[in-house]
C-alpha positions in Angstrom: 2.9 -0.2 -17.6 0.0 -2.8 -18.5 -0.5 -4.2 -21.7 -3.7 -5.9 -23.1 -4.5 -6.7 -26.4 -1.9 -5.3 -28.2 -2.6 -1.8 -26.4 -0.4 -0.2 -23.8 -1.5 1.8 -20.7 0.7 4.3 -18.1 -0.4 4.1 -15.4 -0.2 6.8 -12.5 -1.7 5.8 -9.4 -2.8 9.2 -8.1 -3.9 8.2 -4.9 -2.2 5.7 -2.3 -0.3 5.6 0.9 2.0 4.1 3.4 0.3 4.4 6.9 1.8 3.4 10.3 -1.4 2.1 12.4 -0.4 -0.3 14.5 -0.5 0.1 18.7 2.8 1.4 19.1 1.7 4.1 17.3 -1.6 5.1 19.7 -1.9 8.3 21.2 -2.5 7.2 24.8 -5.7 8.2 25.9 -7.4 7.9 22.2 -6.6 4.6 21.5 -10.0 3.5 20.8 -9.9 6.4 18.3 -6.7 5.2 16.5 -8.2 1.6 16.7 -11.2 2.0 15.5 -9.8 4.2 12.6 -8.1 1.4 11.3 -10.5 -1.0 11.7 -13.0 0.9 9.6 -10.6 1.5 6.6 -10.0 -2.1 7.1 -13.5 -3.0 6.5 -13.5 -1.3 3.4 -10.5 -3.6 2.0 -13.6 -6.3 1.7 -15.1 -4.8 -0.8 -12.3 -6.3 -3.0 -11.9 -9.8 -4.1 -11.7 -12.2 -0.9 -8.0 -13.7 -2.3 -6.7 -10.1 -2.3 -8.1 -9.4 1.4 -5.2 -9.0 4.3 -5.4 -9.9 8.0 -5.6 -6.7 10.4 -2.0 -7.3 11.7 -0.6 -7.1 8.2 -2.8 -4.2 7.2 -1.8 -1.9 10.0 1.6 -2.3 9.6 2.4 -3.2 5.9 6.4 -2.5 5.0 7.9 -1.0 2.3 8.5 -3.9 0.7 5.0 -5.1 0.7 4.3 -2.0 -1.1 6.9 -1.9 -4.1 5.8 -5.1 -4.9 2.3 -4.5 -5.2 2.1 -1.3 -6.2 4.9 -1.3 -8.8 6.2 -5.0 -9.6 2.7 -6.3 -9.5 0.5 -3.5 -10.0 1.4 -2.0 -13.3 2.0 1.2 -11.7 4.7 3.7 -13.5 4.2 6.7 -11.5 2.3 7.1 -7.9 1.8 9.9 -5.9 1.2 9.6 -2.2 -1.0 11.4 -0.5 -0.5 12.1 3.1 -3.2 11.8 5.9 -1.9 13.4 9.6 -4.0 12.0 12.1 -2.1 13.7 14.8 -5.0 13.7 17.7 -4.9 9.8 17.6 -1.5 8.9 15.7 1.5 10.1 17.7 4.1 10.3 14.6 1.1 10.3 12.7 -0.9 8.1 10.3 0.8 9.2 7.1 2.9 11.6 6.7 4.8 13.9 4.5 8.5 12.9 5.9 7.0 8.9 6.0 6.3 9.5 2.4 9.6 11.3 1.4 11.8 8.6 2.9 10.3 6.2 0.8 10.6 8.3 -2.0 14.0 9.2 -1.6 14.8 5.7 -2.3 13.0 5.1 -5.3 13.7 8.6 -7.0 10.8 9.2 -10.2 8.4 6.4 -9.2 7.1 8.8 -6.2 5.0 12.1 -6.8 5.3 13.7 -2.9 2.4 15.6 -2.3 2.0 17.7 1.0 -1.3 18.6 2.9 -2.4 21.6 5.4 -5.2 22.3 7.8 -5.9 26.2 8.0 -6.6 25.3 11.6 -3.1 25.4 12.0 -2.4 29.3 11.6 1.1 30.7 10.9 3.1 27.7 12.1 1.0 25.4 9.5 1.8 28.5 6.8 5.8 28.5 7.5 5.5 24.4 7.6 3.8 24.1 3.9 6.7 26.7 2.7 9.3 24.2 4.1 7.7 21.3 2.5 7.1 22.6 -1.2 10.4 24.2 -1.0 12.0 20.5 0.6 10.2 18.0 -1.3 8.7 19.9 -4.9 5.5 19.2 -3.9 3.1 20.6 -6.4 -0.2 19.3 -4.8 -1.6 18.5 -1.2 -4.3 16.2 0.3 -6.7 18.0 2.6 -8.9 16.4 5.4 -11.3 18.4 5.9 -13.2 16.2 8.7 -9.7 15.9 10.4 -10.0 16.2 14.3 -8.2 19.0 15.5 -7.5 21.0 18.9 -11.5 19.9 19.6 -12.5 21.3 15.8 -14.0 18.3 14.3 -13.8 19.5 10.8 -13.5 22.8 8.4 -14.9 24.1 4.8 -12.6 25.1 2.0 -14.8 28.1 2.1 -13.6 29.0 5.5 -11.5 32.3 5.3 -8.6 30.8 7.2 -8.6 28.0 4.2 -8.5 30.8 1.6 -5.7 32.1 3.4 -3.8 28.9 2.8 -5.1 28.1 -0.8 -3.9 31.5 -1.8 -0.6 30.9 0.1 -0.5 27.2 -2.0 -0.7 29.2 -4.8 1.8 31.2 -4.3 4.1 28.7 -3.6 3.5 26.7 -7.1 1.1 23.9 -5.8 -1.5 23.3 -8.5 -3.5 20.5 -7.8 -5.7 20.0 -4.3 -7.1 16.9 -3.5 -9.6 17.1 -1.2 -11.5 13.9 0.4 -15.2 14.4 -0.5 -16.5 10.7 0.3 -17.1 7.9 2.5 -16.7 8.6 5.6 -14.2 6.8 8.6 -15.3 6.3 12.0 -15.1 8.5 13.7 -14.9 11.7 11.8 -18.1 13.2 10.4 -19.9 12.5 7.4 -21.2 15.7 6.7 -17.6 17.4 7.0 -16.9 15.6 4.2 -20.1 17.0 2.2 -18.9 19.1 -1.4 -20.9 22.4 -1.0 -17.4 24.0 -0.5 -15.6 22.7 -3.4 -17.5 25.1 -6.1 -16.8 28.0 -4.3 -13.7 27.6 -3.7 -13.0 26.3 -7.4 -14.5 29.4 -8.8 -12.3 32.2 -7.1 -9.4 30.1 -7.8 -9.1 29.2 -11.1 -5.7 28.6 -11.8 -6.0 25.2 -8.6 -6.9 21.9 -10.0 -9.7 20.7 -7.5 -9.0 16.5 -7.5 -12.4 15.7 -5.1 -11.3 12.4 -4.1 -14.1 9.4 -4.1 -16.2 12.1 -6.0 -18.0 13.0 -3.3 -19.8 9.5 -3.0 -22.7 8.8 -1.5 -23.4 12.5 -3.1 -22.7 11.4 -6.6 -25.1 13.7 -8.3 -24.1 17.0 -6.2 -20.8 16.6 -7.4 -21.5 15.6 -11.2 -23.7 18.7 -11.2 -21.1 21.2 -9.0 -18.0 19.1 -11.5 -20.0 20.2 -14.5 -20.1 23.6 -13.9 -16.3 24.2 -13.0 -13.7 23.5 -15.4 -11.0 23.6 -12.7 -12.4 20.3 -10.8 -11.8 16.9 -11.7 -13.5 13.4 -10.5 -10.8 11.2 -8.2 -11.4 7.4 -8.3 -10.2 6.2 -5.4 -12.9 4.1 -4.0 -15.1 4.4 -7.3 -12.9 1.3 -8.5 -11.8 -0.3 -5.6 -14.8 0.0 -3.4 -17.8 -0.8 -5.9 -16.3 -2.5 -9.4 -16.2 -5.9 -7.4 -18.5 -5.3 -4.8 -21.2 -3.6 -6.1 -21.3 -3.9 -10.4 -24.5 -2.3 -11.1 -24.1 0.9 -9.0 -20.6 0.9 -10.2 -22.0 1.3 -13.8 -24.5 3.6 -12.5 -21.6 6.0 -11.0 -19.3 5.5 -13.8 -22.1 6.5 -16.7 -23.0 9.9 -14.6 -19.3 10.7 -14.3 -18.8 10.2 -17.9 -21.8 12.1 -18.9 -21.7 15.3 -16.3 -17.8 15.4 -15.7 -16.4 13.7 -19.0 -13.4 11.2 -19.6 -11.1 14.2 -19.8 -11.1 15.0 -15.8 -11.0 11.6 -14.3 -8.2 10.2 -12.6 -7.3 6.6 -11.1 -6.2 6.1 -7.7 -6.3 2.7 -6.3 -6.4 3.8 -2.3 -3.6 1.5 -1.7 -3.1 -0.2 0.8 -7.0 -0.6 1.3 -6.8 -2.0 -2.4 -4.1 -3.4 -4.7 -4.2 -1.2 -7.9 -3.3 -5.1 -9.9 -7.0 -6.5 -9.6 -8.2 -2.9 -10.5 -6.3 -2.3 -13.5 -7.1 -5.3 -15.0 -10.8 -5.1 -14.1 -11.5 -1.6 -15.0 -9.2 -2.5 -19.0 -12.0 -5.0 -19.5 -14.9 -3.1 -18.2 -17.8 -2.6 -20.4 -21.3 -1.3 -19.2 -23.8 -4.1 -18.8 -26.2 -4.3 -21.7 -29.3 -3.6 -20.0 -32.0 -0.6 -21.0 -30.9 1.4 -17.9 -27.2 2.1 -18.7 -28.0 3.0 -22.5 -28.2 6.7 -22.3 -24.4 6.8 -20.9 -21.2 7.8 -23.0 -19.4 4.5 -24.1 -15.8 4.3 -22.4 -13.4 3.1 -25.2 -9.6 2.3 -25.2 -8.7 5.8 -25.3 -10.7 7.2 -22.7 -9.7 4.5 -20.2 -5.9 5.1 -20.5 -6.6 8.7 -20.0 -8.4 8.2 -16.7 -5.7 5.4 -15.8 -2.9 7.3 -16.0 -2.6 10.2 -19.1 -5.2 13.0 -16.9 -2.9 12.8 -13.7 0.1 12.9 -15.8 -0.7 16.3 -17.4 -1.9 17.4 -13.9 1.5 16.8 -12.3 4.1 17.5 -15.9 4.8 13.8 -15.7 6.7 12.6 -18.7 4.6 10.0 -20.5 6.9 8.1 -23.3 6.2 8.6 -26.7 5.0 5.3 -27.8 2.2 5.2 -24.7 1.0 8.8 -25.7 -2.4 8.5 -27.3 -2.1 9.1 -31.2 -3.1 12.6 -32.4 -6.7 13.1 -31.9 -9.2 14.8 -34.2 -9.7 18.4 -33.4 -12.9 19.3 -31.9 -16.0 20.7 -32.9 -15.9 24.8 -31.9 -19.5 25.0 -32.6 -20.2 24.2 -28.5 -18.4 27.6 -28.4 -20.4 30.0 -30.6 -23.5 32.2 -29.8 -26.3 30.8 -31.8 -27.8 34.0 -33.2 -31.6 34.6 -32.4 
Protein backbone atom coordinates (compact mmCIF):
# COMPACT_ATOMS: atom_id res chain seq x y z
CA UNK A 1 0.00 0.00 0.00
CA UNK A 2 1.30 3.70 -0.52
CA UNK A 3 0.19 6.52 1.36
CA UNK A 4 0.42 10.27 0.56
CA UNK A 5 -1.23 12.93 1.99
CA UNK A 6 -3.41 11.44 4.24
CA UNK A 7 -4.77 9.22 1.21
CA UNK A 8 -4.22 5.52 0.78
CA UNK A 9 -3.67 3.62 -2.53
CA UNK A 10 -3.75 -0.47 -3.38
CA UNK A 11 -1.79 -1.10 -5.52
CA UNK A 12 -1.93 -4.13 -8.07
CA UNK A 13 0.89 -4.23 -10.41
CA UNK A 14 -0.83 -5.84 -13.32
CA UNK A 15 2.08 -6.29 -15.40
CA UNK A 16 5.65 -7.59 -14.41
CA UNK A 17 7.91 -10.58 -14.62
CA UNK A 18 10.79 -12.69 -13.52
CA UNK A 19 12.84 -13.52 -16.79
CA UNK A 20 15.91 -15.93 -17.01
CA UNK A 21 18.18 -14.17 -19.88
CA UNK A 22 21.41 -14.82 -19.18
CA UNK A 23 23.89 -17.19 -21.65
CA UNK A 24 23.32 -20.27 -19.98
CA UNK A 25 20.03 -19.93 -21.07
CA UNK A 26 20.79 -19.44 -25.12
CA UNK A 27 19.43 -21.54 -27.58
CA UNK A 28 22.66 -22.51 -29.43
CA UNK A 29 22.61 -21.46 -32.76
CA UNK A 30 20.28 -18.15 -31.89
CA UNK A 31 22.25 -16.75 -29.51
CA UNK A 32 22.55 -13.46 -31.11
CA UNK A 33 18.69 -13.60 -31.08
CA UNK A 34 18.53 -14.30 -27.21
CA UNK A 35 21.24 -11.53 -26.83
CA UNK A 36 20.03 -9.08 -28.57
CA UNK A 37 16.60 -9.55 -27.07
CA UNK A 38 17.79 -8.64 -23.82
CA UNK A 39 19.80 -6.05 -24.83
CA UNK A 40 16.93 -4.22 -26.34
CA UNK A 41 14.52 -4.55 -23.26
CA UNK A 42 17.57 -3.40 -21.54
CA UNK A 43 17.72 -0.22 -23.36
CA UNK A 44 14.44 0.57 -22.50
CA UNK A 45 15.22 0.43 -18.54
CA UNK A 46 16.95 4.03 -19.43
CA UNK A 47 14.17 5.73 -19.89
CA UNK A 48 13.94 5.66 -16.06
CA UNK A 49 15.78 7.66 -13.64
CA UNK A 50 19.70 7.07 -14.09
CA UNK A 51 19.94 6.03 -9.95
CA UNK A 52 17.34 3.38 -10.66
CA UNK A 53 19.26 1.94 -13.91
CA UNK A 54 20.95 -1.73 -13.47
CA UNK A 55 24.13 -3.14 -15.15
CA UNK A 56 23.34 -5.88 -18.00
CA UNK A 57 24.73 -8.75 -15.76
CA UNK A 58 22.23 -7.89 -13.05
CA UNK A 59 19.37 -7.26 -15.34
CA UNK A 60 19.54 -10.56 -17.14
CA UNK A 61 19.67 -12.53 -14.20
CA UNK A 62 17.88 -10.62 -11.35
CA UNK A 63 16.88 -13.24 -8.29
CA UNK A 64 13.99 -13.60 -6.49
CA UNK A 65 15.10 -11.69 -3.85
CA UNK A 66 15.90 -8.72 -5.89
CA UNK A 67 12.38 -8.86 -6.81
CA UNK A 68 10.37 -9.08 -3.48
CA UNK A 69 12.20 -6.29 -2.41
CA UNK A 70 11.42 -4.10 -5.08
CA UNK A 71 8.43 -4.98 -6.13
CA UNK A 72 6.68 -5.53 -2.71
CA UNK A 73 8.94 -4.13 0.25
CA UNK A 74 9.95 -1.17 -1.71
CA UNK A 75 7.44 -0.81 -4.31
CA UNK A 76 4.21 -0.41 -2.57
CA UNK A 77 2.90 -3.24 -4.45
CA UNK A 78 -0.09 -5.38 -2.66
CA UNK A 79 -1.01 -7.65 -5.34
CA UNK A 80 1.01 -8.41 -8.83
CA UNK A 81 0.22 -10.52 -11.43
CA UNK A 82 2.97 -11.96 -13.66
CA UNK A 83 2.69 -12.22 -16.96
CA UNK A 84 4.58 -14.83 -18.75
CA UNK A 85 6.61 -14.28 -22.09
CA UNK A 86 7.88 -18.00 -23.76
CA UNK A 87 10.56 -17.18 -26.02
CA UNK A 88 11.17 -20.80 -26.79
CA UNK A 89 13.03 -20.33 -30.35
CA UNK A 90 15.86 -18.36 -28.54
CA UNK A 91 15.36 -19.21 -24.69
CA UNK A 92 15.85 -23.01 -24.05
CA UNK A 93 13.66 -23.17 -20.62
CA UNK A 94 12.31 -20.14 -21.83
CA UNK A 95 12.31 -16.43 -21.08
CA UNK A 96 9.45 -16.44 -18.63
CA UNK A 97 7.43 -18.80 -17.99
CA UNK A 98 4.31 -20.14 -16.50
CA UNK A 99 6.03 -22.85 -14.05
CA UNK A 100 9.10 -19.88 -13.42
CA UNK A 101 6.21 -17.82 -12.37
CA UNK A 102 4.30 -20.46 -10.22
CA UNK A 103 7.34 -21.40 -8.19
CA UNK A 104 7.68 -18.06 -7.11
CA UNK A 105 4.30 -17.85 -6.32
CA UNK A 106 3.95 -20.83 -4.47
CA UNK A 107 6.08 -19.28 -2.01
CA UNK A 108 4.51 -16.15 -1.52
CA UNK A 109 0.73 -17.43 -1.63
CA UNK A 110 -1.82 -14.04 -2.36
CA UNK A 111 0.78 -11.56 -3.37
CA UNK A 112 0.95 -13.48 -6.90
CA UNK A 113 -1.88 -13.36 -9.60
CA UNK A 114 -0.47 -16.46 -12.15
CA UNK A 115 -1.60 -15.72 -15.39
CA UNK A 116 -0.90 -18.24 -18.35
CA UNK A 117 -0.39 -17.44 -22.16
CA UNK A 118 -1.03 -19.53 -25.56
CA UNK A 119 -0.06 -19.23 -29.17
CA UNK A 120 -2.83 -20.82 -31.54
CA UNK A 121 0.21 -21.73 -33.55
CA UNK A 122 0.52 -24.48 -31.25
CA UNK A 123 -2.62 -26.64 -32.22
CA UNK A 124 -4.03 -29.38 -29.99
CA UNK A 125 -0.96 -29.85 -27.78
CA UNK A 126 -1.02 -25.89 -26.90
CA UNK A 127 -5.17 -26.54 -26.34
CA UNK A 128 -4.56 -29.69 -23.74
CA UNK A 129 -1.50 -27.51 -22.19
CA UNK A 130 -3.73 -24.15 -21.38
CA UNK A 131 -6.38 -26.79 -19.80
CA UNK A 132 -3.57 -28.10 -17.52
CA UNK A 133 -2.47 -24.69 -16.61
CA UNK A 134 -5.89 -23.03 -15.68
CA UNK A 135 -6.88 -26.17 -14.08
CA UNK A 136 -3.10 -26.29 -12.09
CA UNK A 137 -2.53 -22.76 -11.28
CA UNK A 138 -6.32 -20.78 -11.32
CA UNK A 139 -5.22 -18.76 -13.96
CA UNK A 140 -7.97 -16.49 -15.00
CA UNK A 141 -6.10 -14.44 -17.65
CA UNK A 142 -3.11 -14.98 -20.14
CA UNK A 143 -0.40 -12.78 -21.92
CA UNK A 144 -0.29 -13.30 -25.67
CA UNK A 145 2.73 -12.47 -27.99
CA UNK A 146 1.53 -12.08 -30.92
CA UNK A 147 4.87 -11.16 -32.82
CA UNK A 148 6.32 -14.32 -30.97
CA UNK A 149 8.70 -16.35 -33.40
CA UNK A 150 7.52 -19.56 -33.91
CA UNK A 151 8.32 -22.87 -36.08
CA UNK A 152 9.47 -20.01 -38.91
CA UNK A 153 5.89 -18.00 -38.25
CA UNK A 154 7.03 -14.64 -37.26
CA UNK A 155 3.82 -13.50 -35.82
CA UNK A 156 -0.14 -14.10 -35.80
CA UNK A 157 -3.60 -11.93 -35.53
CA UNK A 158 -6.11 -12.45 -32.81
CA UNK A 159 -8.41 -12.52 -35.78
CA UNK A 160 -6.70 -15.62 -37.08
CA UNK A 161 -9.31 -18.56 -36.90
CA UNK A 162 -6.84 -20.87 -35.15
CA UNK A 163 -6.70 -17.82 -32.33
CA UNK A 164 -10.50 -17.92 -32.11
CA UNK A 165 -10.22 -21.44 -31.58
CA UNK A 166 -8.18 -20.81 -28.52
CA UNK A 167 -10.02 -17.58 -27.24
CA UNK A 168 -13.24 -19.59 -27.35
CA UNK A 169 -11.48 -22.53 -25.64
CA UNK A 170 -10.07 -19.70 -22.82
CA UNK A 171 -13.46 -19.06 -22.36
CA UNK A 172 -14.54 -22.03 -21.79
CA UNK A 173 -12.16 -22.78 -19.30
CA UNK A 174 -13.01 -19.44 -17.02
CA UNK A 175 -10.16 -17.14 -18.21
CA UNK A 176 -11.52 -13.59 -18.37
CA UNK A 177 -9.01 -11.23 -19.01
CA UNK A 178 -6.39 -11.30 -22.21
CA UNK A 179 -3.59 -9.23 -22.25
CA UNK A 180 -2.26 -8.86 -25.45
CA UNK A 181 1.18 -6.81 -26.19
CA UNK A 182 0.07 -3.96 -28.64
CA UNK A 183 3.37 -1.69 -28.35
CA UNK A 184 6.86 -1.01 -28.70
CA UNK A 185 8.42 -3.33 -30.39
CA UNK A 186 11.89 -5.77 -29.28
CA UNK A 187 14.42 -6.54 -31.66
CA UNK A 188 13.98 -8.69 -33.37
CA UNK A 189 10.29 -9.38 -33.61
CA UNK A 190 8.21 -7.24 -35.93
CA UNK A 191 6.63 -4.05 -35.39
CA UNK A 192 3.78 -4.39 -37.40
CA UNK A 193 2.83 -7.84 -35.64
CA UNK A 194 2.22 -5.94 -32.87
CA UNK A 195 -0.13 -3.36 -34.80
CA UNK A 196 -4.13 -3.35 -32.98
CA UNK A 197 -6.36 -3.83 -36.09
CA UNK A 198 -7.12 -7.24 -34.52
CA UNK A 199 -8.07 -6.36 -31.13
CA UNK A 200 -11.65 -4.78 -32.16
CA UNK A 201 -12.64 -7.63 -33.85
CA UNK A 202 -11.84 -9.93 -31.78
CA UNK A 203 -13.35 -7.82 -28.69
CA UNK A 204 -16.58 -7.60 -30.45
CA UNK A 205 -17.45 -11.40 -30.96
CA UNK A 206 -16.38 -11.96 -27.55
CA UNK A 207 -17.82 -9.96 -25.19
CA UNK A 208 -17.77 -11.62 -22.13
CA UNK A 209 -13.16 -11.38 -22.52
CA UNK A 210 -11.59 -8.44 -20.95
CA UNK A 211 -9.16 -7.15 -23.79
CA UNK A 212 -6.03 -5.61 -21.44
CA UNK A 213 -3.88 -4.10 -24.79
CA UNK A 214 -0.76 -3.77 -22.99
CA UNK A 215 1.46 -0.36 -23.78
CA UNK A 216 -1.84 0.73 -25.48
CA UNK A 217 -0.80 0.13 -28.58
CA UNK A 218 1.94 2.91 -28.46
CA UNK A 219 3.39 4.44 -31.04
CA UNK A 220 -0.47 3.94 -32.44
CA UNK A 221 -1.93 5.82 -29.64
CA UNK A 222 -4.88 7.29 -31.49
CA UNK A 223 -5.86 3.81 -33.36
CA UNK A 224 -6.33 2.40 -30.14
CA UNK A 225 -8.11 5.34 -28.18
CA UNK A 226 -10.49 5.39 -31.15
CA UNK A 227 -10.82 1.14 -31.52
CA UNK A 228 -10.84 1.36 -27.07
CA UNK A 229 -13.71 3.79 -27.36
CA UNK A 230 -15.83 1.88 -29.25
CA UNK A 231 -15.61 -1.49 -27.30
CA UNK A 232 -16.59 -1.65 -23.78
CA UNK A 233 -14.80 -5.06 -23.32
CA UNK A 234 -11.11 -3.37 -23.81
CA UNK A 235 -9.11 -1.65 -21.44
CA UNK A 236 -5.83 0.63 -21.75
CA UNK A 237 -2.54 -1.32 -20.04
CA UNK A 238 0.22 1.06 -18.74
CA UNK A 239 3.05 -0.75 -18.77
CA UNK A 240 5.45 1.42 -20.60
CA UNK A 241 2.96 4.53 -20.65
CA UNK A 242 4.52 5.18 -16.93
CA UNK A 243 7.72 3.75 -16.99
CA UNK A 244 8.87 4.46 -20.44
CA UNK A 245 7.75 8.21 -21.02
CA UNK A 246 6.74 9.89 -17.30
CA UNK A 247 10.56 10.43 -16.76
CA UNK A 248 11.76 10.40 -20.09
CA UNK A 249 9.55 12.10 -22.13
CA UNK A 250 6.91 14.54 -19.79
CA UNK A 251 5.21 16.27 -22.51
CA UNK A 252 4.27 13.32 -24.69
CA UNK A 253 3.54 11.53 -21.54
CA UNK A 254 0.74 14.25 -20.85
CA UNK A 255 -0.17 14.12 -24.39
CA UNK A 256 -0.84 10.19 -24.10
CA UNK A 257 -2.27 10.27 -20.71
CA UNK A 258 -4.99 13.26 -21.72
CA UNK A 259 -6.17 11.11 -24.99
CA UNK A 260 -6.45 7.96 -22.79
CA UNK A 261 -8.51 9.78 -20.33
CA UNK A 262 -10.60 11.42 -22.83
CA UNK A 263 -11.27 8.40 -25.55
CA UNK A 264 -10.87 5.37 -23.09
CA UNK A 265 -11.73 6.99 -19.55
CA UNK A 266 -10.26 6.50 -15.91
CA UNK A 267 -12.56 3.51 -15.52
CA UNK A 268 -10.47 0.99 -17.97
CA UNK A 269 -6.95 1.84 -17.10
CA UNK A 270 -4.74 -0.28 -15.39
CA UNK A 271 -1.05 0.12 -13.91
CA UNK A 272 1.69 -2.22 -14.65
CA UNK A 273 5.15 -1.19 -13.91
CA UNK A 274 6.95 -3.80 -16.58
CA UNK A 275 9.23 -4.86 -13.87
CA UNK A 276 12.13 -5.72 -14.08
CA UNK A 277 12.66 -3.15 -16.97
CA UNK A 278 11.23 -0.51 -14.27
CA UNK A 279 10.75 -0.48 -10.50
CA UNK A 280 7.03 0.21 -9.83
CA UNK A 281 8.57 2.58 -6.46
CA UNK A 282 9.75 5.63 -8.65
CA UNK A 283 6.48 5.21 -10.65
CA UNK A 284 4.12 5.10 -7.94
CA UNK A 285 5.31 8.00 -6.46
CA UNK A 286 5.63 9.99 -9.69
CA UNK A 287 2.39 9.15 -11.31
CA UNK A 288 0.49 10.18 -7.15
CA UNK A 289 1.93 13.59 -7.83
CA UNK A 290 1.32 13.94 -11.41
CA UNK A 291 -0.60 16.77 -12.64
CA UNK A 292 -0.85 17.95 -16.37
CA UNK A 293 1.39 20.81 -17.15
CA UNK A 294 -0.43 24.06 -17.28
CA UNK A 295 0.14 24.93 -20.77
CA UNK A 296 -2.80 25.82 -23.51
CA UNK A 297 -2.24 22.44 -25.30
CA UNK A 298 -3.23 20.00 -22.41
CA UNK A 299 -6.42 22.20 -21.42
CA UNK A 300 -9.04 20.30 -23.31
CA UNK A 301 -8.05 16.94 -21.37
CA UNK A 302 -10.12 15.34 -18.36
CA UNK A 303 -8.43 16.33 -14.99
CA UNK A 304 -7.04 13.05 -13.20
CA UNK A 305 -7.95 13.54 -9.37
CA UNK A 306 -7.20 11.32 -6.29
CA UNK A 307 -9.89 8.98 -7.17
CA UNK A 308 -9.24 8.27 -10.63
CA UNK A 309 -5.51 7.63 -9.96
CA UNK A 310 -6.12 4.89 -7.28
CA UNK A 311 -8.47 3.29 -9.69
CA UNK A 312 -5.90 3.03 -12.53
CA UNK A 313 -3.21 2.09 -9.80
CA UNK A 314 -4.63 -0.66 -8.41
CA UNK A 315 -8.85 -0.67 -7.91
CA UNK A 316 -9.59 -1.45 -12.18
CA UNK A 317 -7.21 -4.64 -12.08
CA UNK A 318 -8.59 -5.61 -8.84
CA UNK A 319 -12.27 -5.93 -10.13
CA UNK A 320 -10.73 -7.49 -13.29
CA UNK A 321 -9.16 -10.31 -11.37
CA UNK A 322 -12.02 -10.60 -7.97
CA UNK A 323 -9.12 -9.37 -5.87
CA UNK A 324 -10.15 -8.44 -2.42
CA UNK A 325 -9.46 -4.77 -1.79
CA UNK A 326 -9.90 -3.84 2.18
CA UNK A 327 -12.56 -1.78 3.21
CA UNK A 328 -10.80 1.22 4.32
CA UNK A 329 -8.82 1.55 0.72
CA UNK A 330 -12.13 1.09 -1.25
CA UNK A 331 -13.09 4.42 -2.73
CA UNK A 332 -16.12 5.98 -0.75
CA UNK A 333 -19.56 5.56 -2.41
CA UNK A 334 -19.70 7.54 -5.51
CA UNK A 335 -22.58 9.59 -6.84
CA UNK A 336 -24.72 7.66 -9.23
CA UNK A 337 -24.44 8.64 -12.81
CA UNK A 338 -26.25 10.56 -15.13
CA UNK A 339 -28.69 7.99 -17.41
CA UNK A 340 -29.37 10.73 -19.71
CA UNK A 341 -26.07 9.41 -22.06
CA UNK A 342 -28.46 6.38 -22.29
CA UNK A 343 -31.78 7.73 -23.61
CA UNK A 344 -32.91 8.39 -27.28
CA UNK A 345 -33.26 12.02 -27.66
CA UNK A 346 -36.62 12.16 -29.45
CA UNK A 347 -36.69 14.11 -32.93
Amino acid sequence: MYEKNGEKYFVVDSHMHMWKAGPDNWVKGAEQYAKGWIECFHAYQSLGPKETHWTIEKFMSYTEDDLMKDVFEDGYVDVAVFQPTYLKEWYAEGFNTTEQNANLGEKHPGMFVLNTRFDPRDGDAGLEELARNVERYGSKGVKLYTAEWNAGSRGYKLTDPAAYTYLAKAQELGIKNIHVHKGPTIWPLDKDAFDVSDVDHAATDFPELNFIVEHVGLPRIEDFCFMATQEPNVYAGLSVVIGGLMHARPQFFAKVMGELLFWVGEDKMTFGSDYGIWEPKWQIEGFVDWEFPDQPEFADYPRLGVDGKKKILGLNAAKLYDIKVPDELQLKEDTPAAQDDSKLVAS
